[in-house]
N, C-alpha and C positions, 0 to 999 in steps of 0.2 A: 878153394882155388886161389892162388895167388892173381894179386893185385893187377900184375904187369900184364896175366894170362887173361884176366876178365877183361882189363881194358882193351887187350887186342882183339877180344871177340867183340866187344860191343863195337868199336870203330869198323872192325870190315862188315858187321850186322847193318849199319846204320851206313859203310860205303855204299853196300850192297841195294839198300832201299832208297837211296837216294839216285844211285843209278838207273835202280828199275822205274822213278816217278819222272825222271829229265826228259825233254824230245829229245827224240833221234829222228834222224835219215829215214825216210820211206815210208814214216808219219803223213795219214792223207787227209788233207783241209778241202776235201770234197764237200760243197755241202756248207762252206763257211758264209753266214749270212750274219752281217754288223750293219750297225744305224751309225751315220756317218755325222757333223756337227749339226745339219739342218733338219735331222730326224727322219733321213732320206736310207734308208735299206741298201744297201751296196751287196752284190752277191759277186764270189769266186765264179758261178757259173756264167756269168753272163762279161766276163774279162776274157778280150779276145787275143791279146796277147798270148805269144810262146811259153813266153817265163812272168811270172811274180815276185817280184822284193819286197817281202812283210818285214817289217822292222815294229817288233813288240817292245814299248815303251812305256815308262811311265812319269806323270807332272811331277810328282813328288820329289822325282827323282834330278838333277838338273842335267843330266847325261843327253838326255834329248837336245837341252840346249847347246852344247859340243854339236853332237852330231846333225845337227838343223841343217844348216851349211852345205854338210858332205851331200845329203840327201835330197835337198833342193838341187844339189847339181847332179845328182844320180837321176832325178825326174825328170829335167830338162832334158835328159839324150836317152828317154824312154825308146822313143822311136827306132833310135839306129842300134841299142840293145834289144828291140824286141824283149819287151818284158814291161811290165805296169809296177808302178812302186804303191806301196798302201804302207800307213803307219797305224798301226794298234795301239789307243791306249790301256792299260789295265787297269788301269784309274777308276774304269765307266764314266760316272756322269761328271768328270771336272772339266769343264775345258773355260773356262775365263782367262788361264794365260794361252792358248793358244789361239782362242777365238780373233779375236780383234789382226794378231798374223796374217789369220785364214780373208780377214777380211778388207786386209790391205794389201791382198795379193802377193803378200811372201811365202808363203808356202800355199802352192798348186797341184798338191796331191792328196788325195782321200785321207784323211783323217779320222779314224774310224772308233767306238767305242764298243768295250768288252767288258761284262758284266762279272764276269770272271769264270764264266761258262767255258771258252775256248783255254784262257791260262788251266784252268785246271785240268781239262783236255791232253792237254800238251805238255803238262807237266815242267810249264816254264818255272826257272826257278828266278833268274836275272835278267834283268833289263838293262842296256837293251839285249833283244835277241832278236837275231838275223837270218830268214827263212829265204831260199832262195826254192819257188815248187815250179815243176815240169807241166806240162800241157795234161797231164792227170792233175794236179794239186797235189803231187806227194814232195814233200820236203827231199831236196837233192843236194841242200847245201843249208848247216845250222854250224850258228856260232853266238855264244853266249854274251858276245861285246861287239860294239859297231868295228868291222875290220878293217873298215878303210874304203873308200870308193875303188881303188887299184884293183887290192882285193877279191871286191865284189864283181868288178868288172872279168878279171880275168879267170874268176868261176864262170860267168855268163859265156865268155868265149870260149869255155874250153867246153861246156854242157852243148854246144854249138859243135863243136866239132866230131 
């Protein structure tokens, strides 16, 4: 077999598996239970909001630090989105640079840690990643980079209409 031919099968071989391991859409986080920085159990079932904004990140990563900002202000107008924001880290157990945040009152939303039970799940490949689930928990809106509060807002109002 020629070179060019084998490389074109291995590349759609390994598109192919790579596509099949990603979240998608309609993916259902029914059922997701995380321990949040105080060692406190946080469950999807018991979030009474419409919608969910999971934002899966990681410390390692300094992307989180960009998007802090956005997300602090996307939590603030929880309310009049109807929806709860939660951040996943896939880190699991790091949280020294987020801690002391959480405890100066700059970031006032669940903070939650993933052992890498859920990433593997879901077949996250990048962080961040941005989950937007329905009053089922099924993912209705994924994107592999923070898209912007706009964005995310204007998914929420249109999941609304």
């Amino acid at each position: 077999m020629k070179p060019t031919i084998l490389a074109l099968i291995l590349s759609i071989s390994l598109s192919a598996v790579l596509a099949a391991d990603a979240p998608k859409p309609g993916a259902s986080l029914a059922g997701l239970r995380l321990y949040d920085l105080a060692g406190k159990r946080q469950s999807l079932d018991e979030v009474k909001t419409r919608y969910v904004v999971i934002v899966w990140w990681a410390f390692w990563c300094d992307t989180w630090k960009k998007a802090l900002p956005e997300i602090t202000d996307l939590a603030a107008r929880q309310g009049e989105l109807d929806c709860t924001v939660w951040t996943v880290s896939i880190d699991g157990t790091y949280t020294a640079e987020i801690k002391p945040l959480v405890e100066q009152g700059k970031i006032d939303f669940p903070v939650l840690l993933d052992d890498g039970t859920w990433t593997k799940k879901l077949g996250l490949r990048r962080v961040p990643t941005v989950m937007i689930l329905d009053q089922k928990r099924q993912v209705v809106y994924l994107r592999e980079v923070y898209p912007g509060n706009d964005k995310l807002e204007k998914a929420l109002r249109e999941l609304k209409d």
